[in-house]
C-alpha angles and dihedrals in degrees: 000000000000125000112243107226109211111200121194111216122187131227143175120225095243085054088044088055087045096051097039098047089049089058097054092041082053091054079069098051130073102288083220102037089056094040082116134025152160147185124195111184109197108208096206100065098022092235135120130241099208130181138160135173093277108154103195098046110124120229123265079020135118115223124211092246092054094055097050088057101046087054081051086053095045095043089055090043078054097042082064103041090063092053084059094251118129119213113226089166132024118164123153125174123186103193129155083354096296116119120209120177130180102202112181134179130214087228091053090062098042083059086052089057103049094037078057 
């Protein structure tokens, strides 16, 4: 018999909606064309690095899928700022079914600097 491995993984709530809106919006889009993905928000310029596993997307070019997906990414990045949170990092990557997300907030890193 194998052993089973449980592994306990952490979450915020705010991670748990994003990850969670980002499964169902993926329901909508080419299961193949989304079997890997990744976004990539860049806080400096306020802009998204997106790519999925899109096979027929020219070089230099911007696929459809890429920019549905990129609207999905900026309207997360606006649901919080309504609720007065600031993203400083948003990465997601959907890859061999498993999601990952670093989510991270301007205030969290204004707490790092005064507990410093």
């Amino acid at each position: 018999m194998s052993e089973s491995t449980n592994t306990t993984k952490t979450v915020t709530l705010d991670e748990l909606s994003v990850l969670m809106s980002f499964h169902y919006a993926k329901e909508a889009w080419d299961k193949e064309d989304t079997a890997q993905v990744s976004i990539d928000f860049d806080n400096e310029y306020k802009d998204f690095l997106v790519t999925t596993s899109e096979n027929n997307v020219r070089p230099g070019r911007f696929s459809k899928l890429q920019a549905e997906i990129t609207a999905w990414a900026d309207q997360q990045i606006k649901t919080f700022s309504y609720q007065n949170k600031n993203v400083n990092a948003f990465v997601l990557t959907f890859v061999d079914d498993v999601l990952s997300i670093e989510l991270g907030f301007e205030s969290d890193a204004e707490q790092v600097d005064t507990e410093a």
